[in-house]
C-alpha positions as CSV (number, residue, x, y, z in Angstrom):
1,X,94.9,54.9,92.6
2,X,92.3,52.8,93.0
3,X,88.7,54.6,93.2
4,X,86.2,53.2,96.4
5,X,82.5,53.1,96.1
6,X,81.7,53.5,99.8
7,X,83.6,56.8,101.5
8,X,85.6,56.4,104.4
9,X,85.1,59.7,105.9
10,X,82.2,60.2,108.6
11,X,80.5,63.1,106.7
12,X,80.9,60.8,103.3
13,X,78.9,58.4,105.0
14,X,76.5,60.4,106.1
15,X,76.1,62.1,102.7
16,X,75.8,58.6,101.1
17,X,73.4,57.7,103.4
18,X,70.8,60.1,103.4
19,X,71.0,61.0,99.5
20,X,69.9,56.8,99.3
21,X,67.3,57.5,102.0
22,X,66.3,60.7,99.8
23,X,65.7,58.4,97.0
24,X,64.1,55.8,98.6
25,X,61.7,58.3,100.2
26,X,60.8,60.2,97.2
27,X,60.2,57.0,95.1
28,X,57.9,55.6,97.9
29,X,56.2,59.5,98.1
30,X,55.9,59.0,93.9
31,X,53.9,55.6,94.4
32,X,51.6,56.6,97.0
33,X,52.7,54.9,99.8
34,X,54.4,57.6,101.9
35,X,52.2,60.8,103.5
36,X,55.1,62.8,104.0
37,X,55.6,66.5,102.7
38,X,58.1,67.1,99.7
39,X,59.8,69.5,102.0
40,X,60.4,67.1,104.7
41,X,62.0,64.7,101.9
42,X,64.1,67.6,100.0
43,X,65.4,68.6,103.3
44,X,67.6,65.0,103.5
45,X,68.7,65.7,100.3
46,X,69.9,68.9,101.3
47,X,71.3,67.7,104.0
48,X,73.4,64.6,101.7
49,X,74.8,67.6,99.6
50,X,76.1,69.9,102.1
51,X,77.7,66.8,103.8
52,X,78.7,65.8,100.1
53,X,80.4,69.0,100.0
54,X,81.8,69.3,103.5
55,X,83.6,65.5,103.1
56,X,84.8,66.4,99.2
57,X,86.6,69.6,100.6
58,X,87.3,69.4,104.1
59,X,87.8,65.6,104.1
60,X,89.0,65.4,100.3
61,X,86.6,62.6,99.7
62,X,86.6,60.7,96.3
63,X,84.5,57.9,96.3
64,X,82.0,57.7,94.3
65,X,79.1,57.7,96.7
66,X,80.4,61.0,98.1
67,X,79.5,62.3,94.4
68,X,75.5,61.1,94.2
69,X,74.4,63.4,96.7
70,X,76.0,66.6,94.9
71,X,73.9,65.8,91.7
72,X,70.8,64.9,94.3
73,X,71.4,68.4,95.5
74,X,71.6,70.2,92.3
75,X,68.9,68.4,91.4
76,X,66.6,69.4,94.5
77,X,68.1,73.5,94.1
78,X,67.1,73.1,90.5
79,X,63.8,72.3,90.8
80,X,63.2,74.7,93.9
81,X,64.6,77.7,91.5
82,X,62.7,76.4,88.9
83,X,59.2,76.6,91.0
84,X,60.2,79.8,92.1
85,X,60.9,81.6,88.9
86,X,58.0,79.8,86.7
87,X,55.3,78.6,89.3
88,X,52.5,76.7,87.8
């Protein structure tokens, strides 16, 4: 079986898409250039891993793409736990 990069599934694309546009956003927030909030940027990632999850169970999704926005996602719950138990 050969394993795809892109997903073929609706909700895989739309994971795919908006865990890159996460990244994008968030390394353009880190330089400076973008005025948006972190919450507003978190929230696509949230978004990519719930359609991450959605197009990996419902769809039963393996490319690879479908799997960034999962570790985006634990990555964002991660950090939001982490400010929440040990704020700074």
């Amino acid at each position: 079986m050969k394993t795809k990069l892109w997903p073929q599934s609706r909700s895989g694309r739309w994971s795919a898409g908006l865990s890159i546009a996460f990244i994008v956003l968030i390394m353009l927030k880190m330089m400076g250039a973008l005025p948006l909030p972190t919450f507003a940027v978190a929230a696509l990632g949230l978004a990519g891993f719930i359609a991450g999850i959605a197009a990996i169970v419902g769809r039963k999704e393996r490319a690879i793409l479908v799997f960034l926005p999962i570790l985006v996602g634990l990555l964002i719950i991660s950090w939001t736990v982490a400010e929440i138990v040990y704020p700074h």
